[in-house]
C-alpha positions as CSV (number, residue, x, y, z in Angstrom):
1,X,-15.0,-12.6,7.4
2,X,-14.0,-15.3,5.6
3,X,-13.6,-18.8,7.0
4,X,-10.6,-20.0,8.6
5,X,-9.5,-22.8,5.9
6,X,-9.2,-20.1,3.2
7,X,-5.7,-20.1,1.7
8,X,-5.6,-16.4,1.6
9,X,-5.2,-16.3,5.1
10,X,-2.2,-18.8,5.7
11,X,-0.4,-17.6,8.3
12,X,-2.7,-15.0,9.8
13,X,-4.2,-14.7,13.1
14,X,-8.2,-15.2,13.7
15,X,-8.2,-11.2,15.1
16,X,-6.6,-9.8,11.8
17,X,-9.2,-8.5,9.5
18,X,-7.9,-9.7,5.6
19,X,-11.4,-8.8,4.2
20,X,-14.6,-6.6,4.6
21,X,-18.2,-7.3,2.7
22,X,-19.9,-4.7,1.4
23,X,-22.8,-4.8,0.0
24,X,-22.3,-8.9,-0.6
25,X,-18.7,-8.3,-2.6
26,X,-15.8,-9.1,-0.2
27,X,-13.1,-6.3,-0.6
28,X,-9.2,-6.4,1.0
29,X,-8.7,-4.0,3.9
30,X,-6.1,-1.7,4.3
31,X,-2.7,-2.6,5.7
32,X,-3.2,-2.4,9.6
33,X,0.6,-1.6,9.9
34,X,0.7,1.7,7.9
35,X,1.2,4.3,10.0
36,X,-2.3,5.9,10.7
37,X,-1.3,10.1,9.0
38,X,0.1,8.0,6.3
39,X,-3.0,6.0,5.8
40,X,-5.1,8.7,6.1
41,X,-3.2,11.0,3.6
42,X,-3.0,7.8,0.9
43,X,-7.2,7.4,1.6
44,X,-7.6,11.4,1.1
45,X,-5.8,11.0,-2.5
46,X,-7.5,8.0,-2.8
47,X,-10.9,10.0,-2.8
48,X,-9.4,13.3,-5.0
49,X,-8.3,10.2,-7.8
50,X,-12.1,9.1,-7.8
51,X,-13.1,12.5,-8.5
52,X,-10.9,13.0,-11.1
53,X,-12.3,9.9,-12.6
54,X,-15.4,11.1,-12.4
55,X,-14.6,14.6,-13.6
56,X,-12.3,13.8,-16.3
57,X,-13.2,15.8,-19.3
58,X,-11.4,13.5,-21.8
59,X,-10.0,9.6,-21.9
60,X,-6.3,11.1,-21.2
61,X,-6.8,12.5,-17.9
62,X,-9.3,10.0,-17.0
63,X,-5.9,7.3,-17.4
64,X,-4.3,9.8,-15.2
65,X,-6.9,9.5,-12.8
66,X,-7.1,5.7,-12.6
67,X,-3.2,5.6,-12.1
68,X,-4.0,7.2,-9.5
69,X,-6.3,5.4,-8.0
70,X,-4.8,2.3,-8.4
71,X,-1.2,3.9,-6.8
72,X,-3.5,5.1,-3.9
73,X,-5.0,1.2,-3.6
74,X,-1.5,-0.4,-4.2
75,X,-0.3,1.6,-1.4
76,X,-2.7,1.0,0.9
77,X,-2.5,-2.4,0.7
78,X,-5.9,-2.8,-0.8
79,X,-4.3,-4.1,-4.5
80,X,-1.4,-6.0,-5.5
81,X,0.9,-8.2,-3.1
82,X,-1.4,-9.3,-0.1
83,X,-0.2,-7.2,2.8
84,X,-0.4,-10.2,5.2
85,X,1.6,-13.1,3.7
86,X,4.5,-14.3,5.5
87,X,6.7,-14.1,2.4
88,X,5.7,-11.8,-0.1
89,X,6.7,-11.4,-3.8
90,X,9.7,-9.0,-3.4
91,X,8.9,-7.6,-6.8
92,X,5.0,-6.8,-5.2
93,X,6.6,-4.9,-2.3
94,X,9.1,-3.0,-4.6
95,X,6.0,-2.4,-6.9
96,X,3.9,-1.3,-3.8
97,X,6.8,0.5,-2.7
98,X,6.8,3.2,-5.9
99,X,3.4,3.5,-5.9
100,X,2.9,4.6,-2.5
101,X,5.9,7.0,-3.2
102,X,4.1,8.2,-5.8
103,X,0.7,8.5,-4.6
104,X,2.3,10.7,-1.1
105,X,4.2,12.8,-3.8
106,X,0.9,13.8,-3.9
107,X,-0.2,14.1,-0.5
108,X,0.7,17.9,0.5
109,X,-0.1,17.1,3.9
110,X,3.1,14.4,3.9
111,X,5.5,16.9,2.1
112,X,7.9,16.9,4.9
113,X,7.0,13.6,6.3
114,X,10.1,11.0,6.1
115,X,9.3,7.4,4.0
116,X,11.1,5.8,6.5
117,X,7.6,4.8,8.4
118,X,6.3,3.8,5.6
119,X,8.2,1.9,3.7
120,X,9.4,0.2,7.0
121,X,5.5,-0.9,7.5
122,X,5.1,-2.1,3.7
123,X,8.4,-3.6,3.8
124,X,7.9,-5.8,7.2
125,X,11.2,-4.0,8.4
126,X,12.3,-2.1,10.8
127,X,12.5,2.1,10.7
128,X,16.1,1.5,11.5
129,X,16.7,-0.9,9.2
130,X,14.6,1.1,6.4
131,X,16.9,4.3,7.4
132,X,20.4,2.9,6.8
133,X,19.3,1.4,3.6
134,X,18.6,4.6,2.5
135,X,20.9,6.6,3.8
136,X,23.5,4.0,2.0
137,X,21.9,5.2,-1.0
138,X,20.4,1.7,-1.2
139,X,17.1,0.6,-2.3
140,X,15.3,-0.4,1.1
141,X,12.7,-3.0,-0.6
142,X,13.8,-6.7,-0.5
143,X,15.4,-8.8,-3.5
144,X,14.3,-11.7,-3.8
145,X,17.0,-13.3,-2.1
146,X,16.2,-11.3,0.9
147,X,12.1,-11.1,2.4
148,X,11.6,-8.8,5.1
């Protein structure tokens, strides 16, 4: 765990896990907040993207592949805007926002379940919140005038 004067962990409490070592490389975790089917779903593709990678019979589908992966991380938490910050980049949660749209699109056993959990624990906000954006037709990530 890293020590308590690091900058990445302004604003987090001593309990919340930021980082894991593995093997002596320190790695982000995944975002506590993400509702645990979703999370399990978004590790599942996470694991079918590395195959691919590894099965890829040409440099085209091994791209493929690695967008994959990298959506699956993104979502997650595990890439891109830190997941813990007390103001994050609105264009990183709209960023993470797609991707993890895009990596459930994938995730047959999420077909019929609603973004509104998610995108309510990526976005900081509330499900209710998340749900009338929505159903406005709006786009339920913050601007950058407004963080979750």
């Amino acid at each position: 765990m890293p020590a308590m004067d690091d900058p990445d962990r302004s604003g987090v409490p001593a309990d919340v896990e930021t980082h894991r070592v593995i093997g002596g490389r320190r790695w982000r975790v995944s975002d506590p907040r993400m509702p645990e089917d979703a999370r399990q779903a978004l590790v599942d593709e996470l694991m079918s993207a590395r195959r691919a990678v590894r099965d890829a019979p040409d440099q085209l589908a091994e791209r493929a592949a690695r967008d994959r992966v990298h959506d699956a991380k993104v979502a997650l938490g595990e890439r891109g805007v830190p997941w813990w910050v007390d103001e994050p980049d609105a264009e990183g949660v709209r960023d993470r926002v797609r991707r993890a749209d895009r990596a459930v699109s994938r995730c047959p056993q999420l077909e019929r379940r609603p973004r509104v959990p998610l995108v309510a624990a990526i976005t900081s906000q509330s499900e209710t919140r998340v749900a009338a954006t929505i159903e406005r037709g709006e786009d339920p990530t913050p601007t950058d005038r407004e963080q979750p």
